[in-house]
N, C-alpha and C positions, 0 to 999 in steps of 0.2 A: 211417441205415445206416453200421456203421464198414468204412473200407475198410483194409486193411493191403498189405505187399508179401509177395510168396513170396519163398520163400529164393531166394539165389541159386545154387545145385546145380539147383533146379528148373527154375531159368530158364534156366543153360546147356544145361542135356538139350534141351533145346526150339529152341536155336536154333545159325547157323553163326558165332559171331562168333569173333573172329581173337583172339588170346592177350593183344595190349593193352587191347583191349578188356573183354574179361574182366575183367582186372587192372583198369579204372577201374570196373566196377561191386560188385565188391567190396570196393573205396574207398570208396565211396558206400555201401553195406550198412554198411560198417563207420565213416562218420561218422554215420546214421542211429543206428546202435545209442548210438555214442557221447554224441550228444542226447538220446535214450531216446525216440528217435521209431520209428514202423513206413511212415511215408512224411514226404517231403519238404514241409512246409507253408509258408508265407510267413515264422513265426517264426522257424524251422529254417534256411530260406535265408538268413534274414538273420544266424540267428548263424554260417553258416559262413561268409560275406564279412568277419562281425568276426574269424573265426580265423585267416583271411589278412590282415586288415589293410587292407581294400581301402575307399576313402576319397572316392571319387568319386561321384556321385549316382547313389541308386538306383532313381532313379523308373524304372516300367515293365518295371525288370528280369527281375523273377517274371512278368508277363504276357507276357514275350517268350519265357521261358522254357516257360509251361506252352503259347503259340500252338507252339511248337515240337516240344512230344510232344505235343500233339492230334491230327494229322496220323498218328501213329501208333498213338492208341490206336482208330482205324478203317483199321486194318491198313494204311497206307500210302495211302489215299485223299487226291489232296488236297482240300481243304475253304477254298472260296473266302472266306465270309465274314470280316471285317475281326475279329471275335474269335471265334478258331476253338475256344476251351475254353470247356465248359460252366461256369455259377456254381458246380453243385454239385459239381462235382470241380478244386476250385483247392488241388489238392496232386498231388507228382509220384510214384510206386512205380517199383521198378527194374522192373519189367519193361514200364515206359513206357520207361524209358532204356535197358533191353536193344534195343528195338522200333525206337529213333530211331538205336540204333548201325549196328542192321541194316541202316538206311534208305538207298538209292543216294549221298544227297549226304555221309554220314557214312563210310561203308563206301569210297568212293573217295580218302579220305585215306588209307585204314590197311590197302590191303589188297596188303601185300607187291610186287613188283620191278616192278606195273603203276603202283605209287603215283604216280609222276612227271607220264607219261603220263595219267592221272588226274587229277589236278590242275591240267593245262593243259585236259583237257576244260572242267571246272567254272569253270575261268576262262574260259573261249570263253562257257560258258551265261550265268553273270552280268554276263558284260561288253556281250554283245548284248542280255540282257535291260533291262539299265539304261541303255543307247545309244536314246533316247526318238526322239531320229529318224532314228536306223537309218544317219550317215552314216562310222561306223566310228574317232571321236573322243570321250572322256568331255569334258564341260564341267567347272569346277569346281562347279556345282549339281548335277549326274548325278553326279559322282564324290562328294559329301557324301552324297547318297542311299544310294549303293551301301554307303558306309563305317557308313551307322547299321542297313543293313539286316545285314550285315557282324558287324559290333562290338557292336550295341546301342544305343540312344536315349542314352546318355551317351557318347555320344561327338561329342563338340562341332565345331560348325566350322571353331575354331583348329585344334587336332587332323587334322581333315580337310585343312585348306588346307598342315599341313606334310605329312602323305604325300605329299598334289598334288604339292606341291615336290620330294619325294626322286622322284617317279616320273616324272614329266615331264621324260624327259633331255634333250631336243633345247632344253626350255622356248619352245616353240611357245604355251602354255598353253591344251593341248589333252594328254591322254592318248589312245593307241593300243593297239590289243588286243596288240601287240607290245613296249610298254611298261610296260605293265600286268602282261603275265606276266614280263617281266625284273625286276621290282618287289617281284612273289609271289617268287620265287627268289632275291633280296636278301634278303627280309626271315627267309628262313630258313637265312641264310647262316651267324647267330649260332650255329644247333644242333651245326655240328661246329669252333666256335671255342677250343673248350679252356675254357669256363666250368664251374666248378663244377655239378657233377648236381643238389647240393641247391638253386640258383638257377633261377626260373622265369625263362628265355629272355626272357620278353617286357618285361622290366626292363631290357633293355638300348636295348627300342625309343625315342624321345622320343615317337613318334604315341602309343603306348600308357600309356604310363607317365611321370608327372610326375619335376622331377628330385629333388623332395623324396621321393616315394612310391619313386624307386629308391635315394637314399641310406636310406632307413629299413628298405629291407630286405637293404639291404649291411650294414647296422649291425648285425638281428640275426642274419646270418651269420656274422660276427665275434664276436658276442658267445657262442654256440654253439660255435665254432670250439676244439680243442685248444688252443689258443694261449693260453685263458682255464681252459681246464676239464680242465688236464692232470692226471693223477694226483699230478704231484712237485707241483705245489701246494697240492691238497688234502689230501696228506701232511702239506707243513711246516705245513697253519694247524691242523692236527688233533695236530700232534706226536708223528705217528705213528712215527716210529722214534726218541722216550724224550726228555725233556727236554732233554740235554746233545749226544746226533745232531741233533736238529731244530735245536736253535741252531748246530750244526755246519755243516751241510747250507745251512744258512741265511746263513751268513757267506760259503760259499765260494759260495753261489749270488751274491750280493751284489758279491765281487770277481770276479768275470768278468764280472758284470755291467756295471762301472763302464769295464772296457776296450772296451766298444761302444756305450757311450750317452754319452759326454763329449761328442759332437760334437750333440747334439739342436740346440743355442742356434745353432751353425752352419750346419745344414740349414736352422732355419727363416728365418735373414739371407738365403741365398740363396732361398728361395723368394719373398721380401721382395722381390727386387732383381729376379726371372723373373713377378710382376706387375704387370698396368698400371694396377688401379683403386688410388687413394689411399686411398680407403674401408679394402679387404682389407688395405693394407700397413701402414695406422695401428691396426689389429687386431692385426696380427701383432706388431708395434712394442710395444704392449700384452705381448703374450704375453711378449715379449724383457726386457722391464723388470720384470719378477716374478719371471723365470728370475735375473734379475740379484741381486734380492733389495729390488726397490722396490715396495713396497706400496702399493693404498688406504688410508687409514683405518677404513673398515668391516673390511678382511678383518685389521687388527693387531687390532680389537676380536674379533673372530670368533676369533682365536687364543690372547687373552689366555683367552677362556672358557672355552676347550679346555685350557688351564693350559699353554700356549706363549708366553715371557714374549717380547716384542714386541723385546728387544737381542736376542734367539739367533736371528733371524732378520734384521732389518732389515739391509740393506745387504750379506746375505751371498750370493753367488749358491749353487741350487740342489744344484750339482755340490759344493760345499764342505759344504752340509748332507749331501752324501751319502755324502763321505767321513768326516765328521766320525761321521757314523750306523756306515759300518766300522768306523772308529776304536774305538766306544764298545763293539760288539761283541768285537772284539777283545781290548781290556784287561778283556772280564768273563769271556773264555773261554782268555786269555792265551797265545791263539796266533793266526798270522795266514797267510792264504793268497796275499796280494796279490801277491808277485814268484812265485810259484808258479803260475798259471794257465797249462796248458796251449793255444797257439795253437789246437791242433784244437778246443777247447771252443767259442770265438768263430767259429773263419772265417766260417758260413755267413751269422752276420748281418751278418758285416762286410762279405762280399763282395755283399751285399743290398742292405744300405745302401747302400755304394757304386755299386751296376746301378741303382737306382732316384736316387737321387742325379744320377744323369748322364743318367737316362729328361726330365729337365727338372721343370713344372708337377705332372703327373700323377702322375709316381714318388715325388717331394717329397711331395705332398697322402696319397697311400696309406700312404707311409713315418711320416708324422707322425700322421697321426689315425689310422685303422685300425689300424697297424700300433703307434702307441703310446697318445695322450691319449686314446682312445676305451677300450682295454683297459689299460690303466695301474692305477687305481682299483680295478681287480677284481685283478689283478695284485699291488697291494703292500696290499691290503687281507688278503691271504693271509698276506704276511708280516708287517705289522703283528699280528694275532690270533696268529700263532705266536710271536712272539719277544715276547706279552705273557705268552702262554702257559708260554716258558721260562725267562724271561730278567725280567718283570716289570718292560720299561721305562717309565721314565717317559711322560705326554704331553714334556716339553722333549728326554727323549733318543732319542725315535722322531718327532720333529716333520716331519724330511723327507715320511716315508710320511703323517704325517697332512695335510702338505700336498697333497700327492696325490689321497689317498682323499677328502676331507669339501670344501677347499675350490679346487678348479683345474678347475670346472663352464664357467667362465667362456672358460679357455684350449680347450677342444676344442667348444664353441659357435662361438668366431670360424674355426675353420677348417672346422669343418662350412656355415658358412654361404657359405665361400669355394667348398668343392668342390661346393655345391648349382649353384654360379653357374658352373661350369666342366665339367662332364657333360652339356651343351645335345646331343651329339651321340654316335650308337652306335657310334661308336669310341670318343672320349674313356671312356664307360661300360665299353665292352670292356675298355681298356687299366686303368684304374681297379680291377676287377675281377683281373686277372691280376695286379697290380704287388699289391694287397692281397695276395693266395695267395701270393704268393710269401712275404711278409714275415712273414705269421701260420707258414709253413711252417718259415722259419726260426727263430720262437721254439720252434716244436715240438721242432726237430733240437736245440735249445740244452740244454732240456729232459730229451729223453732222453739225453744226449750227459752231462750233467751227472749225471742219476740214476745212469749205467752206473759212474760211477768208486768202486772200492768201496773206494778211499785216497787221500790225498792228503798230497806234503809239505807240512810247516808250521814257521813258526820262531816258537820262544816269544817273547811279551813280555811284560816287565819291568811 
């Protein structure tokens, strides 16, 4: 027998659910269709955890899922047995998940100005329910119970024993029904934190969320982010306003560039100096020695292949390659914008730079990797393609960008594995998060602030 789902028009006619609600089932209609499923089956569930990225063990997940609309698909009866879905319907239809939204323990999260109130109810029930001997204290065994019935069977007892720890304020090591609800109401303290919309909340938890599983989807925020995927970029690698504008465009983008990135090699010595592991700072140390212009031997071979002759680089620090890169633009379009750039073009990131700069650890870590080594490579890889496009520069006279783009994997590795080790906690996450926004914000303003100028002075050279 095939089962499919009704639309979802049909299923709203039929029931009272409240506007968000709605709105998550025809989410679900709409990632159904987009598998080219008519219900939710074990495949299905698991390719939508690959389309979040979610990385954690899946055992049991789908059976906890389908014991949880069974219960409704006998109209809200409960149903004691230990597996409450039948064999022959181990797939889920929205009007199962309309049914379970209806249901009293779903319906008291979302249903408008009672919501709070509500919520302390459902913490009063599961909290006595799981208080095995009724003396008004969670153990840390009753409080792990509570948390897989909660969360889900992946959710492990480390996991469990750090909530213990954020919830037990007195650290008695015991929770209280009174601690436990000051706990619920921290943990959703995140939702009016100023986090971006497009970030799931719960990336900032540590209980919830590893700190690798939240730097990987900090990363593809940023990489999504304007900051990467502006129009003026995709402009200049497209050479969209004419051979000789794009190279134009390109140059003066170039020299205001160079008025707020000189100081990179600076930022990262201080952040050197504001760590305590030896490990992190003989990393960074690394990063500082390449910026300088001292190479591996592999990476001079890796450039020679690139047709980067191994003297136009060796020994030369970066910021010199990048001037040298003006330079060259310069005397092929025989004018130059350098002493011309406009202060208002820069301030925003300079006065970014600088807030975050003084933020310490955290503002450093967001300023350097997010805010540059992470999006960098996408960044001058645009300009690379365009100024091959117009300008037909060499591999030796576009060699900066191609150090960049192809081989500096290495420099935004060692600091992503610093910030992995420094987000242990939901502020550190929080602030991480806003100090990033800010910074991808300000290449946005750079951006348009740069596109808006529809002239600029220039003096010829020779």
């Amino acid at each position: 027998m095939k089962f499919a789902s009704k639309s979802i028009n049909h299923v709203v006619k039929k029931s009272n659910l409240s506007a968000n609600a709605i709105s998550s089932l025809k989410d679900f209609e709409t990632q159904l269709s987009f598998l080219g499923k008519d219900v939710l089956d074990e495949e299905a569930f698991n390719a939508l955890l690959d389309n979040i990225g979610y990385k954690r063990s899946r055992e049991g997940l789908f059976e906890s899922l389908l014991n949880d609309v069974a219960p409704a698909r006998v109209d809200g009866v409960e149903v004691e047995e230990e597996k409450k879905y039948s064999e022959g319907q181990r797939f889920v239809m929205v009007e199962d998940i309309a049914k379970m939204y209806g249901s009293h323990s779903y319906h008291l999260l979302d249903n408008g100005k009672d919501s709070g109130d509500s919520l302390m109810d459902y913490a009063d029930k599961i909290f006595h329910r799981i208080d095995d001997d009724g003396n008004g204290v969670l153990t840390i065994d009753e409080f792990r119970v509570l948390c897989r019935e909660m969360m889900g069977p992946s959710f492990n007892d480390l996991e469990a024993d750090e909530a213990f720890d954020f919830i037990d304020a007195d650290k008695s090591g015991g929770i209280t029904l009174s601690e436990f609800k000051e706990g619920i109401l921290k943990s959703n303290k995140n939702k009016s934190s100023g986090l971006p919309r497009t970030l799931n909340y719960n990336l900032v938890s540590p209980t919830l969320t590893t700190s690798d599983e939240f730097v990987s989807a900090l990363e593809r925020y940023t990489k999504n982010h304007p900051a990467v995927s502006h129009h003026l970029l995709e402009n200049m690698a497209c050479a969209s306003f004419g051979k000789k504008s794009t190279a134009d465009v390109i140059l003066l983008f170039l020299s205001a560039y160079a008025k707020f990135n000189s100081g990179f090699v600076g930022r990262v010595q201080k952040l050197i100096y504001l760590l305590d592991s030896p490990k992190e700072r003989d990393a960074l140390r690394e990063n500082v020695r390449e910026e300088m212009g001292f190479y591996a031997e592999e990476t001079l071979e890796e450039c020679e292949n690139m047709g980067i002759p191994h003297q136009s680089i060796e020994n030369i620090p970066h910021h010199q390659l990048f001037l040298d890169l003006v330079k060259t633009i310069e005397r092929k379009l025989k004018c130059s914008y350098f002493d011309f750039i406009p202060e208002a073009l820069n301030e925003e990131m300079v006065k970014v730079q600088t807030e975050l700069t003084n933020k310490g650890k955290i503002g450093l870590l967001a300023s350097l990797y997010f805010g540059s080594e992470l999006i960098v490579p996408y960044i001058y890889s645009s300009l690379l393609v365009g100024l091959r496009l117009c300008m037909g520069l060499t591999p030796e006279e576009s060699r900066f960008l191609l150090l960049h783009v192809s081989l500096d994997g290495d420099h935004a590795d060692n600091i992503r594995n610093i910030i992995t080790a420094h987000c242990k906690t939901a502020e550190d996450r929080i602030e991480l998060v806003k100090c990033t926004e800010q910074v991808l914000n300000a290449r946005v303003a750079f951006y348009d602030k740069l596109g808006s100028l529809n002239s600029m002075q220039s003096v010829h050279v020779q």
